[in-house]
PDB file with one MODEL, atoms N, CA, C and O in Angstrom:
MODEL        1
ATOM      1  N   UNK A   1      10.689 123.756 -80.303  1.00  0.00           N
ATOM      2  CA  UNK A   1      11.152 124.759 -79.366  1.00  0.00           C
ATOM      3  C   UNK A   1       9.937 125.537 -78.850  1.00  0.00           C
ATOM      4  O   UNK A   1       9.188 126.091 -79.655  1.00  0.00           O
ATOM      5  N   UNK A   2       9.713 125.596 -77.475  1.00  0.00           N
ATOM      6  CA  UNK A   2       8.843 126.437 -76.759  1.00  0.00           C
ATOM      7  C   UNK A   2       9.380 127.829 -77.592  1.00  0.00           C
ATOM      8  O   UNK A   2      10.508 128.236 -77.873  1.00  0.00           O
ATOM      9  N   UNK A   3       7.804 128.430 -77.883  1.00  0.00           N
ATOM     10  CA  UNK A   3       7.889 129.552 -78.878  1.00  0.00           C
ATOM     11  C   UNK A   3       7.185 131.034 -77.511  1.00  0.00           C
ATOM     12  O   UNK A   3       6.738 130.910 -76.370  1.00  0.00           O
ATOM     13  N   UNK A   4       7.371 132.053 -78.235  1.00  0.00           N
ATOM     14  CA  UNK A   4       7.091 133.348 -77.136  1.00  0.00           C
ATOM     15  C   UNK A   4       5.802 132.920 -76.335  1.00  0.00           C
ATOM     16  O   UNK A   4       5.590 132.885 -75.123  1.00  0.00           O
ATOM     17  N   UNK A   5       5.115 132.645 -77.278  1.00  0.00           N
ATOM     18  CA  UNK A   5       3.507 133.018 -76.924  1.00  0.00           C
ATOM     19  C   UNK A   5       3.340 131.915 -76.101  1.00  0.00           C
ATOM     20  O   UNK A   5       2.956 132.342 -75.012  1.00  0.00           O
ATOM     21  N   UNK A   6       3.441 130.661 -76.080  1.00  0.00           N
ATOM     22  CA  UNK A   6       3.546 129.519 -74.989  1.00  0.00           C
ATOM     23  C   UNK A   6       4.281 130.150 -73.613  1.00  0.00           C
ATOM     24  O   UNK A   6       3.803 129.926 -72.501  1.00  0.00           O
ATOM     25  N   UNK A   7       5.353 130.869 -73.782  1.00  0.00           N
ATOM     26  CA  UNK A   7       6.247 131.223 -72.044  1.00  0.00           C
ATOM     27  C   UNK A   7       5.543 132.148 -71.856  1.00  0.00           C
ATOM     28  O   UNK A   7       4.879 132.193 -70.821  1.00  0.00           O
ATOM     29  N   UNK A   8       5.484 133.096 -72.744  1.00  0.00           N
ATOM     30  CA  UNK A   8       3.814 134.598 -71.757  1.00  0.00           C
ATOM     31  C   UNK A   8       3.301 133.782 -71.010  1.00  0.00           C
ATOM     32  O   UNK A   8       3.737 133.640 -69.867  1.00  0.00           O
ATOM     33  N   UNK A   9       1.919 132.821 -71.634  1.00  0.00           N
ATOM     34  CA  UNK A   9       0.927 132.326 -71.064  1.00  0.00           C
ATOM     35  C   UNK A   9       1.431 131.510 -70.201  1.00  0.00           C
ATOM     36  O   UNK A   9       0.636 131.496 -69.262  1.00  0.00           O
ATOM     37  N   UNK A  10       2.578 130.601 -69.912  1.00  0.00           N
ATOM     38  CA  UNK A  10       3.303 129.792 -68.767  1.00  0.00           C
ATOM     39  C   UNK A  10       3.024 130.879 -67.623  1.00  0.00           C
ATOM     40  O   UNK A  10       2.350 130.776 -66.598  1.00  0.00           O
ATOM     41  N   UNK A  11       3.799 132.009 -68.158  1.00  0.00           N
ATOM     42  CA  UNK A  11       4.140 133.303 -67.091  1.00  0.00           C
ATOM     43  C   UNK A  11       3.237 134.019 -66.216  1.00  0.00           C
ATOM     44  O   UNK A  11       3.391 134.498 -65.092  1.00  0.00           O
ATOM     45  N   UNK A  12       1.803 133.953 -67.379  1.00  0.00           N
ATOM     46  CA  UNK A  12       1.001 134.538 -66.888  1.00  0.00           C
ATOM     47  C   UNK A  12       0.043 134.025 -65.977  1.00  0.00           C
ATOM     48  O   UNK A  12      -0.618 134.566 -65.090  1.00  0.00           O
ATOM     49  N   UNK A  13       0.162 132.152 -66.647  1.00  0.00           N
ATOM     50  CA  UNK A  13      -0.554 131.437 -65.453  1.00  0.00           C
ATOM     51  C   UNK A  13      -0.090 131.324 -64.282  1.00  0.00           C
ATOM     52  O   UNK A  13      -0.813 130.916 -63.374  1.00  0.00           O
ATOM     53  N   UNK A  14       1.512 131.742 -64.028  1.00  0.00           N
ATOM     54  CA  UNK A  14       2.130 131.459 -62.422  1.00  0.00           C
ATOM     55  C   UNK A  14       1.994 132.867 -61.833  1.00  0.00           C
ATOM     56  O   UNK A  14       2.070 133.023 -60.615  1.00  0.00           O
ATOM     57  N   UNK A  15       1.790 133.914 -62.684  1.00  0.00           N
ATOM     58  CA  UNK A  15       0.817 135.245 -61.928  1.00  0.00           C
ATOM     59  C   UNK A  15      -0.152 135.285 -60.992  1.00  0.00           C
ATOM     60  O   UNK A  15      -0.288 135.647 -59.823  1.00  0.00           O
ATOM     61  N   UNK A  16      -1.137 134.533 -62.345  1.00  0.00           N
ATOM     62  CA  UNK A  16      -2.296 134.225 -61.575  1.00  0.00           C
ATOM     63  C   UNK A  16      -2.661 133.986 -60.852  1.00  0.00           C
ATOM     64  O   UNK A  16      -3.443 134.530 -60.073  1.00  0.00           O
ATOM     65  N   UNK A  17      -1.836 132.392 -60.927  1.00  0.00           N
ATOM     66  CA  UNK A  17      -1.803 131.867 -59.466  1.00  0.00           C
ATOM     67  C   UNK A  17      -1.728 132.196 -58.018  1.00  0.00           C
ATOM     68  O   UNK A  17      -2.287 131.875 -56.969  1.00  0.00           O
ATOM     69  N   UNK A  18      -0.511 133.209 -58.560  1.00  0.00           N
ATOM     70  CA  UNK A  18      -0.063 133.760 -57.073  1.00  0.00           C
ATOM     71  C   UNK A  18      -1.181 134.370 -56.577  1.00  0.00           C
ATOM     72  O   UNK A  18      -1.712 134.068 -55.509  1.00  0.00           O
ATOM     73  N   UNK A  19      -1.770 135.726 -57.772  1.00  0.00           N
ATOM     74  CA  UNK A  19      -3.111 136.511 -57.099  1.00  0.00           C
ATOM     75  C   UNK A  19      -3.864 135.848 -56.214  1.00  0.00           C
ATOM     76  O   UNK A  19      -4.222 136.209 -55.093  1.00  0.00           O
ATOM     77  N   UNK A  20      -4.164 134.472 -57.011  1.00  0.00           N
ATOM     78  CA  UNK A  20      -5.271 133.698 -56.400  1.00  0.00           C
ATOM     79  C   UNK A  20      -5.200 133.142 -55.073  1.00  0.00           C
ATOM     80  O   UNK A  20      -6.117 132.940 -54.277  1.00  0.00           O
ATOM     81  N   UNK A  21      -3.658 132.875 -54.935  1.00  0.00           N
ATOM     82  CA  UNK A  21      -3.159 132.589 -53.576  1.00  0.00           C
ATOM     83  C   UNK A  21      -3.285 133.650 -52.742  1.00  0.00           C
ATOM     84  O   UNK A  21      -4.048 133.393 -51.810  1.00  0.00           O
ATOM     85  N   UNK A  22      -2.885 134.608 -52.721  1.00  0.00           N
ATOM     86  CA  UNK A  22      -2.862 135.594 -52.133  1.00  0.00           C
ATOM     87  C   UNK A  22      -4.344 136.459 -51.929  1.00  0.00           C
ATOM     88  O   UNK A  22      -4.731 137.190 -51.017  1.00  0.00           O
ATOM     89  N   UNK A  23      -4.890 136.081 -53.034  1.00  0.00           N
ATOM     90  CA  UNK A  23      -6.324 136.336 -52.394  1.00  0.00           C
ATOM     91  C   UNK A  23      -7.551 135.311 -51.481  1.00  0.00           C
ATOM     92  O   UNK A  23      -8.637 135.640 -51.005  1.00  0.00           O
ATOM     93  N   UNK A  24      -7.002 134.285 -51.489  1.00  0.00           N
ATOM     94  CA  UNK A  24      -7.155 133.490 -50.741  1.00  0.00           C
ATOM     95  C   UNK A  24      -6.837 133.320 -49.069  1.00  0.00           C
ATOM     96  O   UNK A  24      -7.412 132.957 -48.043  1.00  0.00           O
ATOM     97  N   UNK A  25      -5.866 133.702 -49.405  1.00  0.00           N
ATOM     98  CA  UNK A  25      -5.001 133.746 -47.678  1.00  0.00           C
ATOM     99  C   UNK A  25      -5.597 135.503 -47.238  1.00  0.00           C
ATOM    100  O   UNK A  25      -5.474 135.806 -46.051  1.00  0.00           O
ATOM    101  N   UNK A  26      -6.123 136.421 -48.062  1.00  0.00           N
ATOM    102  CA  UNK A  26      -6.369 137.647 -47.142  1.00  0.00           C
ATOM    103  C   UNK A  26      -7.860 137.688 -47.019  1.00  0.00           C
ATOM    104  O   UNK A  26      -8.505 138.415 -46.264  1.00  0.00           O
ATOM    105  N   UNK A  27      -8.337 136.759 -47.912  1.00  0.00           N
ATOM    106  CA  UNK A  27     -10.269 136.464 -47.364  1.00  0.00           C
ATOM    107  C   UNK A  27     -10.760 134.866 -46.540  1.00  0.00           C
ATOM    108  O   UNK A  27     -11.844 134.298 -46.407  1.00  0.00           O
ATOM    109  N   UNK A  28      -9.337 134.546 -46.107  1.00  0.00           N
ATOM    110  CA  UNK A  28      -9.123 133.440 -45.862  1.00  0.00           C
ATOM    111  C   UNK A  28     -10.118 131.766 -46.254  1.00  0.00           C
ATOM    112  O   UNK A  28     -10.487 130.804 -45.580  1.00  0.00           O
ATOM    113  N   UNK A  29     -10.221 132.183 -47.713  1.00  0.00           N
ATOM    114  CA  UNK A  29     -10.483 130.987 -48.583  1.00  0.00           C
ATOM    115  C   UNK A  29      -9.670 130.071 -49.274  1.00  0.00           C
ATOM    116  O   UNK A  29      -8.936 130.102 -50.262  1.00  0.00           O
ATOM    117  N   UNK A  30     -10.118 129.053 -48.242  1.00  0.00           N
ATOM    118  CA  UNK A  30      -8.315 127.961 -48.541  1.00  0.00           C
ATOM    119  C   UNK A  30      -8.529 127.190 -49.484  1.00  0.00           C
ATOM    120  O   UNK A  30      -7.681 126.314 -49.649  1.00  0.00           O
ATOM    121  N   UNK A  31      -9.746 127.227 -50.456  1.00  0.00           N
ATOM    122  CA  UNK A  31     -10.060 126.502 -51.323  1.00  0.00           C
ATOM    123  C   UNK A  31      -9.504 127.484 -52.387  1.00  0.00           C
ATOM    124  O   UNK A  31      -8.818 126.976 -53.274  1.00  0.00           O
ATOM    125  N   UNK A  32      -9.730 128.954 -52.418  1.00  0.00           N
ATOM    126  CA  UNK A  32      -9.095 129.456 -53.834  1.00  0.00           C
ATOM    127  C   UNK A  32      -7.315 129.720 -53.623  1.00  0.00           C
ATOM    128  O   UNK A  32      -6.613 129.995 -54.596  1.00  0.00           O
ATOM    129  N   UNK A  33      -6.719 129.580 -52.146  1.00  0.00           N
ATOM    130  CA  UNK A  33      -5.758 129.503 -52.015  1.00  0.00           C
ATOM    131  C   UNK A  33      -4.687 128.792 -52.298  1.00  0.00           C
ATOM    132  O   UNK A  33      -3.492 129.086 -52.324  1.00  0.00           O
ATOM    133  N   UNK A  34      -5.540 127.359 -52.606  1.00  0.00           N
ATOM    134  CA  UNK A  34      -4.780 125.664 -52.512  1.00  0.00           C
ATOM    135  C   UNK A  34      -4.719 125.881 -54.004  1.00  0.00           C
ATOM    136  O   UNK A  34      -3.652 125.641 -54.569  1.00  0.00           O
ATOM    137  N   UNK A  35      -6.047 126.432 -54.897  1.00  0.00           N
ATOM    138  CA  UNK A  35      -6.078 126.684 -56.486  1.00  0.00           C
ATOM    139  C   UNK A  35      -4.942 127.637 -57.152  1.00  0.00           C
ATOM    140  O   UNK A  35      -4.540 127.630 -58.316  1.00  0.00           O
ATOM    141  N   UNK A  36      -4.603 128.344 -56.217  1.00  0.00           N
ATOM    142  CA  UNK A  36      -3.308 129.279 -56.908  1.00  0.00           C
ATOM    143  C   UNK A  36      -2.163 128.831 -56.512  1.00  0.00           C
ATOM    144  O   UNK A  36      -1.103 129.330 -56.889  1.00  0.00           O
ATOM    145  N   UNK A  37      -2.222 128.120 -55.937  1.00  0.00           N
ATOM    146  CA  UNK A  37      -0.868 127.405 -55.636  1.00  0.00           C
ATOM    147  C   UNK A  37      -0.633 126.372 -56.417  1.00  0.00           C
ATOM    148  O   UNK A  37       0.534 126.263 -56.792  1.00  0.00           O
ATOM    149  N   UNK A  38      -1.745 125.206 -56.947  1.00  0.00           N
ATOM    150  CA  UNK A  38      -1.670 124.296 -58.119  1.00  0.00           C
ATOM    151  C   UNK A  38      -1.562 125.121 -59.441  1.00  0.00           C
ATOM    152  O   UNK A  38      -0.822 124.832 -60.381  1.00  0.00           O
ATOM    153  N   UNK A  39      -2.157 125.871 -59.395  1.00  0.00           N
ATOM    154  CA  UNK A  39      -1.663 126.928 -60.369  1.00  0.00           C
ATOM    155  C   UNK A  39      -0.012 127.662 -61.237  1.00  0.00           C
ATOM    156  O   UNK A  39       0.435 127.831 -62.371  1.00  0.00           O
ATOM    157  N   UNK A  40       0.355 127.876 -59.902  1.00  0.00           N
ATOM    158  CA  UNK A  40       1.562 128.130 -59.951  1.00  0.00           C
ATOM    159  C   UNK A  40       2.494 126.763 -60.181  1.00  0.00           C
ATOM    160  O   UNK A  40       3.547 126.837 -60.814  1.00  0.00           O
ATOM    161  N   UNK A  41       1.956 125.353 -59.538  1.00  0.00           N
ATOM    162  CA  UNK A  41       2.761 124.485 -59.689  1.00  0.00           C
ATOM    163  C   UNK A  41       2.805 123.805 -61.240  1.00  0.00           C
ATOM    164  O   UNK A  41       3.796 123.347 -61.809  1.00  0.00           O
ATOM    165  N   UNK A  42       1.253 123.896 -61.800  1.00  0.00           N
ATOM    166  CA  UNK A  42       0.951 123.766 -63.187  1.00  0.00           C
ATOM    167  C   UNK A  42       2.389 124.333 -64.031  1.00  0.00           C
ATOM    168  O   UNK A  42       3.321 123.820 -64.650  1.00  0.00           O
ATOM    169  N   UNK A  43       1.953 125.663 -63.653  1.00  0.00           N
ATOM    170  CA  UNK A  43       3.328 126.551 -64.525  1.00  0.00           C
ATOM    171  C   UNK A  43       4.634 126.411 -64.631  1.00  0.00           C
ATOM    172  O   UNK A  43       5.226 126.802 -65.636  1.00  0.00           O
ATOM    173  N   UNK A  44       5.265 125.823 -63.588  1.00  0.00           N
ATOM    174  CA  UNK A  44       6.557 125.839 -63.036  1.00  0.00           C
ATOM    175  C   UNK A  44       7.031 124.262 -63.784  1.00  0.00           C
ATOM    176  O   UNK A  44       8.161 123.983 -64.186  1.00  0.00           O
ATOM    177  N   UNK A  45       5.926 123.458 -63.817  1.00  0.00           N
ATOM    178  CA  UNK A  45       5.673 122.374 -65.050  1.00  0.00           C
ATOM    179  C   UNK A  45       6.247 122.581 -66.135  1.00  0.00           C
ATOM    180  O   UNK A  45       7.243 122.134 -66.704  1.00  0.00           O
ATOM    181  N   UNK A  46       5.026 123.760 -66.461  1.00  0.00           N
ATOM    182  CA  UNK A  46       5.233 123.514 -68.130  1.00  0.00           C
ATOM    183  C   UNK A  46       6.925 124.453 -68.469  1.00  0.00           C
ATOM    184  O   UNK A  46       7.783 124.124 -69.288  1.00  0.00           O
ATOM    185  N   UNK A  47       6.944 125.708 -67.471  1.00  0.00           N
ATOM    186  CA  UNK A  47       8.395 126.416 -67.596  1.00  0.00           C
ATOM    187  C   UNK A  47       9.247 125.193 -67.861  1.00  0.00           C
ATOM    188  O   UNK A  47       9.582 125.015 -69.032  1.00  0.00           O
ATOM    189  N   UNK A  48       9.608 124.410 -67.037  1.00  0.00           N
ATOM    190  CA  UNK A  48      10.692 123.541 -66.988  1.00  0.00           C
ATOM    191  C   UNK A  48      10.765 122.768 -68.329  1.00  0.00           C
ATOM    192  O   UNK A  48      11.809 122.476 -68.913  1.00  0.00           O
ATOM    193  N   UNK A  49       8.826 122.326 -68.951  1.00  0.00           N
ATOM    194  CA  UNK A  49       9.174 121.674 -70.572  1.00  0.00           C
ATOM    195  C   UNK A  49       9.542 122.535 -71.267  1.00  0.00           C
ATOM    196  O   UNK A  49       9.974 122.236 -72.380  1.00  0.00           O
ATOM    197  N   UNK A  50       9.496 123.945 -70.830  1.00  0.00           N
ATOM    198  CA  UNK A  50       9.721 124.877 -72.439  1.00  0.00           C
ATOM    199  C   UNK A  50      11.549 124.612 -72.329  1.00  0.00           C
ATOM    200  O   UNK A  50      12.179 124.256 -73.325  1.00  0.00           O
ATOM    201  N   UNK A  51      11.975 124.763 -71.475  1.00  0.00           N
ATOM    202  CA  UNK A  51      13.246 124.950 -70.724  1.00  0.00           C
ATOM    203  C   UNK A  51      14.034 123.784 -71.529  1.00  0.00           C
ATOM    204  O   UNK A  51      14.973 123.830 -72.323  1.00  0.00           O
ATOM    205  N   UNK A  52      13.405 122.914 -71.095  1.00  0.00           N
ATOM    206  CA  UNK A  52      13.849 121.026 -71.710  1.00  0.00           C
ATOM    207  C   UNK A  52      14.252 121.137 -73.111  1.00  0.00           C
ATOM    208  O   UNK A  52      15.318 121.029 -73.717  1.00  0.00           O
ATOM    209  N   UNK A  53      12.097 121.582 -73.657  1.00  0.00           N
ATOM    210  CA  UNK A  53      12.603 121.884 -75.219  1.00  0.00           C
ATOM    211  C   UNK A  53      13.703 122.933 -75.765  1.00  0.00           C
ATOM    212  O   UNK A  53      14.357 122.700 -76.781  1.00  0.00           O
ATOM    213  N   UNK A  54      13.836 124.002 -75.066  1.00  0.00           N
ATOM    214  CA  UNK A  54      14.679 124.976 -75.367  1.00  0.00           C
ATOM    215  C   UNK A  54      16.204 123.931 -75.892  1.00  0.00           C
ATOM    216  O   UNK A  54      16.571 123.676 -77.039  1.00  0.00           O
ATOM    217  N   UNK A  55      16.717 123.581 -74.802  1.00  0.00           N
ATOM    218  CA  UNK A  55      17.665 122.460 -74.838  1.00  0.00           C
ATOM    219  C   UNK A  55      18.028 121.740 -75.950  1.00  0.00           C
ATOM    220  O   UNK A  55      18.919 121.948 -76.774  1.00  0.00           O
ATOM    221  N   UNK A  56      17.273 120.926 -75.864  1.00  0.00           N
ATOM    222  CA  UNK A  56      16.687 120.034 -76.967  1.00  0.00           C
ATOM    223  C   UNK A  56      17.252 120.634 -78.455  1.00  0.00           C
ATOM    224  O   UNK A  56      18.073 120.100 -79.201  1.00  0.00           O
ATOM    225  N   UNK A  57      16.464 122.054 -78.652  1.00  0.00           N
ATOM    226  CA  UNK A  57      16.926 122.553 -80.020  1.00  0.00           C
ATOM    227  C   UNK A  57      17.967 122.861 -79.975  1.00  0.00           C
ATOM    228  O   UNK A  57      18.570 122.622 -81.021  1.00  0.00           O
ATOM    229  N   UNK A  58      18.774 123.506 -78.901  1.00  0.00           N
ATOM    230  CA  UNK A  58      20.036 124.016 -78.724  1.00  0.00           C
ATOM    231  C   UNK A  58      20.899 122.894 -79.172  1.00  0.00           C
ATOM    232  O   UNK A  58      21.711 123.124 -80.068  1.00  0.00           O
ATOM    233  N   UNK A  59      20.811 121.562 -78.592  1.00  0.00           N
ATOM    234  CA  UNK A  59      21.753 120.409 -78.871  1.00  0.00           C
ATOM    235  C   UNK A  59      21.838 120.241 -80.614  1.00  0.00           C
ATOM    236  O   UNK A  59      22.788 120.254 -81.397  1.00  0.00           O
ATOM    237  N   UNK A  60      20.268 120.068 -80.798  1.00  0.00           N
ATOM    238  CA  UNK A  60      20.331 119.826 -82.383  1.00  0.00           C
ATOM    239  C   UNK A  60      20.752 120.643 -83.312  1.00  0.00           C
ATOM    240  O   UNK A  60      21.189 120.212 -84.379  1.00  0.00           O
ATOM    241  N   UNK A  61      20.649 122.432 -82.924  1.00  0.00           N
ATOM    242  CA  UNK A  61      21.331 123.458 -84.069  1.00  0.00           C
ATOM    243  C   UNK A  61      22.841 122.708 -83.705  1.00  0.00           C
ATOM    244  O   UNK A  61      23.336 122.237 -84.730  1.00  0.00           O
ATOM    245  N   UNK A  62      23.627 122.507 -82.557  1.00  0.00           N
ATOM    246  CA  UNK A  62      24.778 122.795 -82.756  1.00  0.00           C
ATOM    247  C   UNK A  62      25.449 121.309 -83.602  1.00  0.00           C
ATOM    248  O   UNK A  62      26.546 121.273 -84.159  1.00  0.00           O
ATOM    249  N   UNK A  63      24.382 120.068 -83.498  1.00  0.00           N
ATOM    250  CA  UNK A  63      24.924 119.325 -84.480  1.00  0.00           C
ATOM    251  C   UNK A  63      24.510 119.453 -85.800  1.00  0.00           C
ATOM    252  O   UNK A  63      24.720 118.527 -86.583  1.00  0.00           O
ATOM    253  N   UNK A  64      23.895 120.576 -86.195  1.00  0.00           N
ATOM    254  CA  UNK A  64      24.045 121.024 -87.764  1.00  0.00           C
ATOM    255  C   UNK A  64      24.879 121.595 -88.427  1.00  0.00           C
ATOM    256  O   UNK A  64      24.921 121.598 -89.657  1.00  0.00           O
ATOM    257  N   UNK A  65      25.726 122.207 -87.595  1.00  0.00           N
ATOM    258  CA  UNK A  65      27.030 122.940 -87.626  1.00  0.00           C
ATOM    259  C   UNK A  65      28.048 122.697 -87.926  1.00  0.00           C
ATOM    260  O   UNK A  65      28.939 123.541 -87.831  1.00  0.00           O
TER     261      UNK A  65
ENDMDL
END
């Protein structure tokens, strides 16, 4: 099971990202712009495995039951 400290850092990398995007598009550097946007897509990645795993354990507690 995706544990706290793994979804912060998910969270904090699709932050980042955004900054980076957004600081990109207002100094109009499309190279650190395109980087916060893979950034954000990185994250939205791994969200969806924590998400999966979340699942995953959910199915298995309830067949212990």
């Amino acid at each position: 099971m995706a544990d706290f400290v793994d979804k912060a850092k998910h969270k904090a990398e699709e932050a980042g990202g955004k900054i980076k995007e957004n600081a990109g598009q207002a100094t109009g550097d499309r190279d650190l712009e395109a980087e916060g946007r893979g950034d954000q897509a990185s994250s939205g990645l791994k969200q969806a495995g924590d998400k999966v795993s979340d699942a995953v354990e959910n199915v298995k507690d309830a067949f212990k039951k």
